[in-house]
N, C-alpha and C positions, 0 to 999 in steps of 0.2 A: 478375326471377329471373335470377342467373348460370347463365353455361354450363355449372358444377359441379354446381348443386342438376338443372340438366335435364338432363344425364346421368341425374341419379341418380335421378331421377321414374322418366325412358325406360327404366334398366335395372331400376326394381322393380317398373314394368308389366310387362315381358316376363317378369321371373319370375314373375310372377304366373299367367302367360297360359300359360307352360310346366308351372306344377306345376298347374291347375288342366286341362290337357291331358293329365300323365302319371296323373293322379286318373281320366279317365276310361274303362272299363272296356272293352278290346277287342272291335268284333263279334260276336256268336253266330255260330257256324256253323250256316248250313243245316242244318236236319233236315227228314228226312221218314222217307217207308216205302220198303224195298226187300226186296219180295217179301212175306215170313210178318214181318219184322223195322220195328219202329217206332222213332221217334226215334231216324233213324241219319244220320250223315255223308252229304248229297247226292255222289252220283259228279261228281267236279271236271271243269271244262271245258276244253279248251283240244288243241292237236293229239297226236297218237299220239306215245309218247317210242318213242325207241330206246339200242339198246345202243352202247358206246365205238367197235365195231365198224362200227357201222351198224344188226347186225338190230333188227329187231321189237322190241318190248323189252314181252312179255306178262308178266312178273311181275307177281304181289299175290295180293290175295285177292278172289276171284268170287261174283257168285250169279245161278246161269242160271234162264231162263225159256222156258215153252216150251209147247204143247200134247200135245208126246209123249208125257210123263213117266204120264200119264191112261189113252190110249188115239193109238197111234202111228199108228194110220189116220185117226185125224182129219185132217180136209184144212186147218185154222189151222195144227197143226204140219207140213205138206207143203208142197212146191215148188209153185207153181201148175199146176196141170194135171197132177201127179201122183197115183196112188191105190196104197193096197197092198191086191195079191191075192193072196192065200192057196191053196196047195193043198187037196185035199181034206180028208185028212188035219191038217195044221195047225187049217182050220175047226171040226172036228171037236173037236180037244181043247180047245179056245178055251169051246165049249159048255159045259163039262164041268170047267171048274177053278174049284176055291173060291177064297176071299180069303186063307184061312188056308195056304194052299197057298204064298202067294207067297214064293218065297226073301226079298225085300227085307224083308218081312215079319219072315221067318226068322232076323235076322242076317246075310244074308249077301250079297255084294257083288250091286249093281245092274245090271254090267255095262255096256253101250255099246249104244245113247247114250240112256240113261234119267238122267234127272237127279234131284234128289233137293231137297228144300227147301231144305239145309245148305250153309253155303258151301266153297269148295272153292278153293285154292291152286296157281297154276303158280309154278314156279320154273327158271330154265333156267343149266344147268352147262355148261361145255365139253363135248360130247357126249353129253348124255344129260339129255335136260331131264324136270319131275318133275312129276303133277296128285296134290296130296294133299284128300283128303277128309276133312274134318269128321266126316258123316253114317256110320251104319251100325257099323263094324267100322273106323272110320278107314285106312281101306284108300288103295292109293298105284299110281299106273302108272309106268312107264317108258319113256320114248319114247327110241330109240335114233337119235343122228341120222346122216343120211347113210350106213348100215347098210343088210344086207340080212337078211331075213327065212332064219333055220334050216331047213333042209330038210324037218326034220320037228320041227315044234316042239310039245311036249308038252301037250295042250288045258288051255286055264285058263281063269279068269273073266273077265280084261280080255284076253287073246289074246297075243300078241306084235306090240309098234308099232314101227315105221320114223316118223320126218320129216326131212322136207326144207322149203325154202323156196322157196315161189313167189311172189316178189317179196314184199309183204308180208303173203303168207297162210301160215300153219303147216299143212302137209299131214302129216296124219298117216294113214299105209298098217297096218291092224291084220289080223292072220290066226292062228291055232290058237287059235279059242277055242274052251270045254266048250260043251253042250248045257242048261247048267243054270238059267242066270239068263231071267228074261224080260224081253221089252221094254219091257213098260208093267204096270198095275194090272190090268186084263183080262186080260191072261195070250198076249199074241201068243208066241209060242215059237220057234225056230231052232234050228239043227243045227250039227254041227262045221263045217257047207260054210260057214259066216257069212265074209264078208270085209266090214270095212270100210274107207272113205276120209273122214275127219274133213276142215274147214275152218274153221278161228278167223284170226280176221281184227280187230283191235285198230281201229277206226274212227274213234275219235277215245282221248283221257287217261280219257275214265268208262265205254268201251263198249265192247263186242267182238260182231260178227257168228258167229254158229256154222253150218254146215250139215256131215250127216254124212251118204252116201251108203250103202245097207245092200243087199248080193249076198248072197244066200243061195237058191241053185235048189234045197234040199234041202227048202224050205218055202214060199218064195214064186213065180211066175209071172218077177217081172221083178223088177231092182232100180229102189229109190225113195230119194228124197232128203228129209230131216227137218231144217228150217228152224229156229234159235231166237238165243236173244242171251244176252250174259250183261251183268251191271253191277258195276262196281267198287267196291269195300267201304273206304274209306280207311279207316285208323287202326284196321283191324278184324282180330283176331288167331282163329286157328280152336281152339275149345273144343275140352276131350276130351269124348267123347262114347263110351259103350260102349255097345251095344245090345244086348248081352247080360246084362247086367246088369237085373235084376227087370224084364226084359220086360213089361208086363200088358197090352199090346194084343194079343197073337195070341188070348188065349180069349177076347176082345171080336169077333173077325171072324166072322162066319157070312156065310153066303151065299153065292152066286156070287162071281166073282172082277168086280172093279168097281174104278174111279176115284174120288177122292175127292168127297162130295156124291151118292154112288150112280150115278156117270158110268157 
């Protein structure tokens, strides 16, 4: 065999070898389950991104986990060695509130730091970064960064947020919220005195650490701190969702006020 015909063997093997390689079909992507949601994009691995800047770099879209969302004194969703106690008062209505009662129930926003099934979107802008919600009334907050808190700021459902950056944790400072939403499915309750101190903390490309710290002397003994995580949703865009729209679980709730599974 000449040098010509083995070229021409060697280059029709490799073409070979190439089109029967572009023929075969790219890897699956990991699926699994993340949270209520099946066959979904596994959270990718690899270290925390950041911004051109430097910060943090929390954008995407989330979905938190947690024990609180239930019943906030459970001690899974608590700091270890922390408890909530109740005034009397508080206790007292805790007794005494149906299911049907629940604003979240209601349509209407969940408040801080109850989390909700659905996922939920940061996005951060020069000065003023943004948590948009899927769930409920698709409802959105505002964190103002490196901002101070209104003298007297008008009570609302998410309050009025401050953050700042503590190294790679997102502090967000929250004050003037209404009296209206409740903490959990049980019905824990608060008053305008509510101050929170949020902490998200991005731990690795698919994770984020959450702890949210809750002062309120108008209802509880002491403040306590509520522990959870969230997980990263790739390639995953947030639904509209109206909840006001043909409602038909609220004339389904009877009962006490309760956690899902009758918690």
């Amino acid at each position: 065999m000449n040098k010509r015909m083995m070229t021409g063997v060697v280059c029709g093997a490799l073409m070979l070898v190439f089109s029967m390689s572009a023929q075969q079909p790219a890897p699956a992507a990991k699926t699994g389950t993340i949270g209520l949601y099946r066959n979904q994009k596994l959270a990718p691995n690899g270290p925390a991104p950041k911004l051109a800047d430097g910060t943090p770099d929390l954008s995407g879209v989330w979905l938190g986990s947690g024990a609180n969302s239930a019943d906030i004194a459970n001690p899974k969703g608590l700091k270890p060695g922390e408890q909530v106690v109740m005034l009397p008062w508080a206790e007292e209505i805790v007794k005494h509130r149906q299911s049907k009662e629940d604003p979240e129930a209601n349509c209407l926003p969940a408040g801080i730091p109850r989390g909700s099934p659905y996922p939920w979107r940061i996005a951060q802008t020069p000065g003023i970064y943004f948590i948009l919600f899927e769930g409920n009334i698709h409802s959105f907050r505002q964190i103002f960064m490196n901002a101070k808190h209104p003298d007297d700021p008008d009570p609302s459902w998410f309050g009025h947020s401050v953050g700042r950056w503590e190294g790679n944790t997102l502090v967000v400072d929250t004050v003037g919220f209404n009296d209206k939403f409740w903490f959990d499915y049980k019905g824990h309750p608060h008053t305008e005195k509510l101050h929170t101190i949020e902490r998200y903390t991005r731990t690795d490309l698919g994770h984020m650490a959450m702890e949210v710290t809750i002062e309120d002397p108008g209802a509880y003994t002491k403040p306590f701190t509520t522990v959870g995580s969230a997980t990263l949703m790739p390639g995953t865009e947030l639904l509209e969702y109206i909840c006001q729209e043909n409602n038909q679980d609220l004339q389904k709730l009877e009962g006490p006020a309760r956690g899902p599974g009758g918690q």
